[in-house]
C-alpha positions in Angstrom: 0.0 0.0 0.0 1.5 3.5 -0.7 2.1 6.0 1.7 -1.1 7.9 3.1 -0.7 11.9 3.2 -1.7 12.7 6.5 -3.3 16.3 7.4 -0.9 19.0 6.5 -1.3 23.0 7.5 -3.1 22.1 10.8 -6.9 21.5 11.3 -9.5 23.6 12.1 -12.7 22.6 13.5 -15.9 24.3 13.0 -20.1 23.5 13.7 -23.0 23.7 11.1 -26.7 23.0 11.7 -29.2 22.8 9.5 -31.9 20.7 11.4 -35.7 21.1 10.4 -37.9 21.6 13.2 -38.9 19.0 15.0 -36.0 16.4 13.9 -33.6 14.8 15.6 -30.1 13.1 14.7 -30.2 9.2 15.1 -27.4 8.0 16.8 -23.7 8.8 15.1 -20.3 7.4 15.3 -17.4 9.5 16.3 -13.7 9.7 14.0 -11.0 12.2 14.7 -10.3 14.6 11.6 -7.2 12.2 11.2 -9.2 9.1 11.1 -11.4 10.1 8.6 -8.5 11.2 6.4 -6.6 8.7 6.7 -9.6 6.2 5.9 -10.3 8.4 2.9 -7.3 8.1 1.4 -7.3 4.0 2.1 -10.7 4.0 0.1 -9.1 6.1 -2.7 -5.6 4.0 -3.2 -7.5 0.8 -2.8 -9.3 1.4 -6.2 -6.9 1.5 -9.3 -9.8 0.1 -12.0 -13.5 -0.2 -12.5 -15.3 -2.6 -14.6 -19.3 -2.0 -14.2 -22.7 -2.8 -15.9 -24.7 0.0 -15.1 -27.3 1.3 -15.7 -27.8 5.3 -16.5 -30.5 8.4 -16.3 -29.6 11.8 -17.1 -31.8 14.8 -16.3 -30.6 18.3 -18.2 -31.6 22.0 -17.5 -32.6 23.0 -13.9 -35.3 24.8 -12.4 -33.6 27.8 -12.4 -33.3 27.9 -16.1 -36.2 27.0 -16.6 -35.5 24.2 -19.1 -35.9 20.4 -17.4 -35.6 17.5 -19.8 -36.0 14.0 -18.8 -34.0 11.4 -20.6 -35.3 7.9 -20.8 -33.0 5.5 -18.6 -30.1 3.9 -20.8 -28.3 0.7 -20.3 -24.5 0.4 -20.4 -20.8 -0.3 -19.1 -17.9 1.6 -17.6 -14.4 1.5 -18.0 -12.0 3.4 -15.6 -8.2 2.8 -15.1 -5.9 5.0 -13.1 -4.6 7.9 -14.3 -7.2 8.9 -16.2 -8.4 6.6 -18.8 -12.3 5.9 -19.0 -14.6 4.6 -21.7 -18.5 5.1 -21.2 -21.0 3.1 -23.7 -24.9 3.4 -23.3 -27.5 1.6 -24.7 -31.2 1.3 -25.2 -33.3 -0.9 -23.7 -34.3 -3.9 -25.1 -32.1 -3.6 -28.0 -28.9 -3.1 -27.0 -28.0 -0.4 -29.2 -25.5 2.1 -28.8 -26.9 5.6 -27.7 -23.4 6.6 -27.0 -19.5 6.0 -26.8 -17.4 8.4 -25.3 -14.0 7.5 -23.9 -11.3 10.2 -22.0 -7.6 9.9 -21.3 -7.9 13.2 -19.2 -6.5 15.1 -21.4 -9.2 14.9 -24.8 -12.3 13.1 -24.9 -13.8 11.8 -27.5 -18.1 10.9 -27.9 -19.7 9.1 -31.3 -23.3 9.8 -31.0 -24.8 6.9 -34.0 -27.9 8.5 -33.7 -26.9 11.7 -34.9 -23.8 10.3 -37.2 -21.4 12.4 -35.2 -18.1 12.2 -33.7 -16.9 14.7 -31.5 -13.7 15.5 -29.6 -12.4 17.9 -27.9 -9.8 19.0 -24.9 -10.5 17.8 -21.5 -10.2 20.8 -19.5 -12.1 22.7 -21.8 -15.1 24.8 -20.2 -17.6 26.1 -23.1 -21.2 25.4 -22.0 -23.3 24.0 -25.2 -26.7 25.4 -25.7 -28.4 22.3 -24.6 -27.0 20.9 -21.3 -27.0 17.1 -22.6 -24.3 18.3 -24.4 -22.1 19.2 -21.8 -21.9 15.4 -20.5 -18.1 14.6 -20.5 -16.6 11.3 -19.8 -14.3 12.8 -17.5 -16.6 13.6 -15.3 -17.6 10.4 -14.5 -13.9 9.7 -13.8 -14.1 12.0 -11.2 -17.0 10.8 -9.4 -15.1 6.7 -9.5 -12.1 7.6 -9.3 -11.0 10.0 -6.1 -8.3 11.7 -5.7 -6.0 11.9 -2.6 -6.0 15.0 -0.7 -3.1 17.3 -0.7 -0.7 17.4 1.7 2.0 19.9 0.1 3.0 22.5 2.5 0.8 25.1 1.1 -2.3 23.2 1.5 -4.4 22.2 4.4 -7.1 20.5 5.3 -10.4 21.9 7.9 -12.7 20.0 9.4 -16.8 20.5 10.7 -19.6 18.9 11.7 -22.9 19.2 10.3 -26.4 18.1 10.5 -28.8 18.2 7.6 -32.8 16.7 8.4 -31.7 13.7 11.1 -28.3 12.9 9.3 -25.0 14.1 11.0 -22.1 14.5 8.7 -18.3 15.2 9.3 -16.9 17.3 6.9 -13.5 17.2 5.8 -12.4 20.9 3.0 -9.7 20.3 1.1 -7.8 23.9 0.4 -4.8 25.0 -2.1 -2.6 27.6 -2.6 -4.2 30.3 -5.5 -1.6 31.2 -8.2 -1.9 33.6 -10.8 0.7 33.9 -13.6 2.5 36.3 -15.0 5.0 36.7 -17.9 8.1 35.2 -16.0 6.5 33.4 -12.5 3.3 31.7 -10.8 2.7 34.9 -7.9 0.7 33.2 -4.9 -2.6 35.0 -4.1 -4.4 33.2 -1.2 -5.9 30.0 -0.7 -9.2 28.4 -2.0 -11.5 25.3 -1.4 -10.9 23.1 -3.7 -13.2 19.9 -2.5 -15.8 19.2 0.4 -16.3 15.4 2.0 -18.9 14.4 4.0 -18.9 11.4 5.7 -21.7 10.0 7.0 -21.7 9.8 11.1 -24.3 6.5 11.0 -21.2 4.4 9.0 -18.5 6.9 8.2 -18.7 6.0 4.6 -18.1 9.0 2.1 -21.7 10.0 1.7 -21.3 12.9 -1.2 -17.9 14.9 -2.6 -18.5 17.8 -3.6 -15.5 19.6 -6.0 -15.1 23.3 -6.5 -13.3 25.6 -9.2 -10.7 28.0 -8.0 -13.1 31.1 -8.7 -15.1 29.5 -5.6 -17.9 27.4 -7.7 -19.1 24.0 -7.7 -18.0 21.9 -10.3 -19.4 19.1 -9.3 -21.6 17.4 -6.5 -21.3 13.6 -6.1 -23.7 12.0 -3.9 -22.8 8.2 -3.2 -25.4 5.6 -1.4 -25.1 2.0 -1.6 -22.3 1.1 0.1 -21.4 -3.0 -0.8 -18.6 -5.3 -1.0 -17.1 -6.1 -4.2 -14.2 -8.6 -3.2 -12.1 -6.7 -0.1 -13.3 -3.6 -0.9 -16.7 -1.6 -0.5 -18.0 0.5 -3.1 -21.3 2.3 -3.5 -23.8 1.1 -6.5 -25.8 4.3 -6.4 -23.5 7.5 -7.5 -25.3 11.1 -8.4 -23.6 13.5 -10.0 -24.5 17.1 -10.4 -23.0 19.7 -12.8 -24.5 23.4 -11.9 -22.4 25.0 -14.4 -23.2 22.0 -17.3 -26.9 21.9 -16.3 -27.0 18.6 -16.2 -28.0 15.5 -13.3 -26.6 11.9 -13.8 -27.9 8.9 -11.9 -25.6 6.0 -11.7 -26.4 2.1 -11.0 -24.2 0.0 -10.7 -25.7 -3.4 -11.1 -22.5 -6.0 -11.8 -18.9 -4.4 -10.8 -15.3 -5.4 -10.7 -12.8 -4.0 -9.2 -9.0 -3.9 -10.4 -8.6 -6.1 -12.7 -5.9 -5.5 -15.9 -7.9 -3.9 -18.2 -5.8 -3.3 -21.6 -4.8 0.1 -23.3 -7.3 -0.7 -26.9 -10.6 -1.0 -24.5 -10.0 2.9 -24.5 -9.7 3.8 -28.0 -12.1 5.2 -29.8 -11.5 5.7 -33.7 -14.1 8.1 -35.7 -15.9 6.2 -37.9 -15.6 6.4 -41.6 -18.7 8.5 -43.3 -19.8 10.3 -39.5 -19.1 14.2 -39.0 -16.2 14.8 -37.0 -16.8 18.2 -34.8 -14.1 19.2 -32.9 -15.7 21.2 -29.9 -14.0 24.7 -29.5 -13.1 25.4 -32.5 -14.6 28.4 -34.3 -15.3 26.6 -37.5 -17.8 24.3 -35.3 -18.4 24.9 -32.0 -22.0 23.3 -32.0 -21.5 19.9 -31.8 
């Protein structure tokens, strides 16, 4: 097992409540701020590659804008290996057809959509919000929601810890915060500090009950809400996984219904070649930025 990074910059310890009237917690375990870290960290290292039947429902647009679509529920399988490869295939019921493929190595991704005879790639890290949210669905999100990523423990990080209630659940909360840089022509000039994830644990089991990761202008990127907590061989792992993108517009419900873990999954499981006679649109680029 590697090395855990243990809680660096000190802790500090705050209270939130947020208990309806007339509710009270049920009864809650107790962890020190270093405990749950460390048993964080465990959870993350222990998982190196997922191998999952699923099955898939994607809701796009939010009340605030005013636009709520409902997709039907798709069938399909996940890929993930450490660093950063994923594939993500869904298909419709009954028939097994391909809705989608989309496949990421963390630094491009690429989705064929037969439906629409379209191939489309693009950079990872890019952040240009399509006019309908189902577009916005990336296959490195998902990575991001299976895969975790250890905490920080450079010396200009930290990490604080809370308590909070929410209905009659009590949650420990572990923020994850990093040094701010901005750059300039000849150096990276440090500017402060920002929160750059939240986990909550929940205080009935201490499993990881929801993640959620932020941008370094303060927003959430993503909320991930896990439930389902079973064994798969030596390790736990939850078969219900929600994620929400506020800045894609989208919700994605995960089930996992058949899952292995680690197993040697080979480098050709994530390509992806565009296929001959589709239209290839390579999101960003002026020429075709609708894909």
């Amino acid at each position: 097992m590697a090395a855990v990074v243990l809680l660096a910059g000190g802790c500090s310890v705050s209270t939130r409540h947020v208990v309806k009237p007339g509710e009270a917690p049920g009864p809650a375990l107790t962890a020190s701020p270093y405990d749950l870290q460390l048993r964080y960290e465990q959870e993350t290292l222990a998982v190196n590659s997922i191998n999952a039947t699923v099955s898939m429902k994607l809701t796009a647009g939010s009340a605030y804008s005013g636009v709520i679509e409902q997709y039907r529920e798709v069938n399909g399988f996940i890929l993930a290996s450490r660093p950063a490869s994923i594939r993500v295939i869904g298909q419709a019921p009954v028939v097994g057809k391909n809705v989608f493929d989309m496949v990421s190595d963390g630094k491009t991704f690429r989705i064929f959509i037969p439906s629409k005879n379209k191939f489309i790639e693009g950079r990872a890290d890019l952040r240009r919000p399509a006019n309908k949210p189902v577009e916005n669905l990336r296959p490195q999100h998902l990575f991001q929601a299976l895969m975790w990523d250890i905490l920080s423990g450079g010396k200009a990080d930290g990490v604080l810890f809370e308590e909070a209630e929410e209905g009659n659940s009590r949650y420990y909360i572990l923020t994850g915060i990093k040094q701010g840089f901005v750059g300039t022509r000849n150096a990276l000039i440090p500017y402060g500090f920002y929160i750059s994830r939240k986990i909550w644990f929940d205080r009935s089991d201490l499993r990881v009950a929801r993640i959620q990761l932020y941008t370094p202008l303060g927003n959430v990127d993503s909320d991930i809400r896990y439930a389902d907590w079973q064994p798969a061989g030596d390790i736990s792992y939850p078969r219900e996984i929600t994620i929400q993108r506020p800045g894609d517009d989208y919700k994605l419900e995960i089930t996992i219904k058949k899952l292995t873990l680690n197993e040697s999954i080979s480098a050709d499981r994530f390509v992806l070649e565009q296929p001959k006679g589709t239209e290839l649109v390579r999101v960003g680029e002026e020429a075709k930025e609708q894909p």
